[in-house]
C-alpha positions as CSV (number, residue, x, y, z in Angstrom):
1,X,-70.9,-31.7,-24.8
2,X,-71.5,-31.1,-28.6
3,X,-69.4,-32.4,-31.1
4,X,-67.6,-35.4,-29.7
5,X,-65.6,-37.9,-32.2
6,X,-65.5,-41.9,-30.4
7,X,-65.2,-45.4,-31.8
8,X,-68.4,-46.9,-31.8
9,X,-66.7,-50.0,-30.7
10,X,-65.4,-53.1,-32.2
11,X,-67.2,-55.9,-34.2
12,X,-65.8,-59.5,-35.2
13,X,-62.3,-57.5,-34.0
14,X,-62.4,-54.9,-36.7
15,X,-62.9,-51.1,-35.3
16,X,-66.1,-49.5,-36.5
17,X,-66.0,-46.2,-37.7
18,X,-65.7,-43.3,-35.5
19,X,-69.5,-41.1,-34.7
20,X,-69.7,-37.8,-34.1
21,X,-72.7,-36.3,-31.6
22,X,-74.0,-32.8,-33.3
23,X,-75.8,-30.8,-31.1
24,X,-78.3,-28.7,-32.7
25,X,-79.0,-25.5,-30.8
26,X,-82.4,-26.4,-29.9
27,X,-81.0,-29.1,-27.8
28,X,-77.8,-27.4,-26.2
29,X,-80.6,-25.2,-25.2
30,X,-82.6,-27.7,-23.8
31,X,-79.8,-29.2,-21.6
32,X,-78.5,-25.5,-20.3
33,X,-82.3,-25.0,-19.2
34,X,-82.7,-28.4,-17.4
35,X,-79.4,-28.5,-15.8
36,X,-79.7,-25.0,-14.4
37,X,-83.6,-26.2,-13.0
38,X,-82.1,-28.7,-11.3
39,X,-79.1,-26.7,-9.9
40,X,-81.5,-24.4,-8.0
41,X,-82.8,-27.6,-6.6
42,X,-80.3,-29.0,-5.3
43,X,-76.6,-28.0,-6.1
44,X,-74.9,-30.4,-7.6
45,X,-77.7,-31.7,-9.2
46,X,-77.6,-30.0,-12.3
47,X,-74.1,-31.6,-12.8
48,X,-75.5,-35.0,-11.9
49,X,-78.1,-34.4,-14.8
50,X,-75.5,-33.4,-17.4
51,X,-73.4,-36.8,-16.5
52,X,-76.6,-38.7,-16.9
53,X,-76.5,-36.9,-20.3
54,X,-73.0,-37.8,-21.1
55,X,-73.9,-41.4,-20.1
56,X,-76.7,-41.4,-22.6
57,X,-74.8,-40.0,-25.4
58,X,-72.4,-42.6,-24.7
59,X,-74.7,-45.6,-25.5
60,X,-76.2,-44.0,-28.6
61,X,-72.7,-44.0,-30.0
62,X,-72.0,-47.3,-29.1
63,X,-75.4,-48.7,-30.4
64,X,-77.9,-46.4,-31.8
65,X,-79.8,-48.7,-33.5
66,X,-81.0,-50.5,-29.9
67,X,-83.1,-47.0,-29.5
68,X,-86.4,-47.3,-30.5
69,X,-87.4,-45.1,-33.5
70,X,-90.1,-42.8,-32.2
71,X,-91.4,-41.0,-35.7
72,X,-89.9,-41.8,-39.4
73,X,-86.1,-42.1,-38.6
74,X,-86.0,-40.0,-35.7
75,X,-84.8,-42.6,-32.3
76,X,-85.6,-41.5,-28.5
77,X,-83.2,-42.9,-25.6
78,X,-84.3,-42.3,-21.9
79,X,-81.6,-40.7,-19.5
80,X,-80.9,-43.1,-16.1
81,X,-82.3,-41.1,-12.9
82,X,-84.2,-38.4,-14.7
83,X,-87.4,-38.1,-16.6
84,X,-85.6,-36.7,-19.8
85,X,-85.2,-38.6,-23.4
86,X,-83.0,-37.5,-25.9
87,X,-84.1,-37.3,-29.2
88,X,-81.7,-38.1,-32.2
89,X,-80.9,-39.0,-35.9
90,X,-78.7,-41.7,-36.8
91,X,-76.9,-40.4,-39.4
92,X,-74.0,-42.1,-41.7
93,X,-71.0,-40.8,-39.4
94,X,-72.7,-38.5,-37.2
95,X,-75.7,-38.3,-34.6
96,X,-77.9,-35.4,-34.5
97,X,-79.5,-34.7,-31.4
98,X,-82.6,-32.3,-31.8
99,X,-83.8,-32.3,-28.6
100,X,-83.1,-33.4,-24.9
101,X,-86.6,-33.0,-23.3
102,X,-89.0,-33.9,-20.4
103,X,-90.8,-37.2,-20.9
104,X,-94.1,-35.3,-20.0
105,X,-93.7,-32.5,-22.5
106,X,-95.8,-32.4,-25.4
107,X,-94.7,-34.7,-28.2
108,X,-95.1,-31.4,-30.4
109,X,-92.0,-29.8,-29.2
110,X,-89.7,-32.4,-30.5
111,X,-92.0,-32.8,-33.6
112,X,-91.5,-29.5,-34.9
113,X,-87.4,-29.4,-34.6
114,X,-87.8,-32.1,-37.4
């Protein structure tokens, strides 16, 4: 995870440009804190989570417009299986991510990292 160059797929047969995922430290945090929660519950499960992750990242490259926008510009996708959304910018080449958080944490958290 971090900084991870793909094609954001293909569009009347033309390529689009290739997005970036940014991690800000805020949100690498976040995910080393959730998947090692997770780990102690079950191992295995923290890796589980981090795939889930991966699999989210994934569509927000592909489409990050279909993600709702939650406050100004900032978008929110939900992770499959767990009660997480990841929080992001759609930037010209780049997504930032500034937070990967609980759906029941306060809305402040993810407020502030903007």
């Amino acid at each position: 995870m971090g900084q991870s160059p793909s094609k954001a797929g293909q569009k009347g047969g033309e390529a689009l440009q290739a997005v970036t995922i940014v991690l800000r430290p805020e949100a690498r945090a976040d995910l080393e804190e959730a998947s090692s929660w997770y780990e102690t519950q079950r191992p295995g499960l923290g890796h589980e989570f981090l795939q889930q992750v991966d699999v989210a990242f994934r569509r927000i490259e592909t489409r990050p417009t279909q993600f709702p926008k939650v406050q100004g510009e900032l978008r929110r996708a939900l992770l499959r299986r767990f009660p997480y959304s990841a929080y992001f910018l759609n930037e010209r080449r780049r997504i930032v991510v500034i937070g990967v958080l609980h759906q029941r944490r306060d809305p402040w958290v993810w407020r502030q990292r903007l």
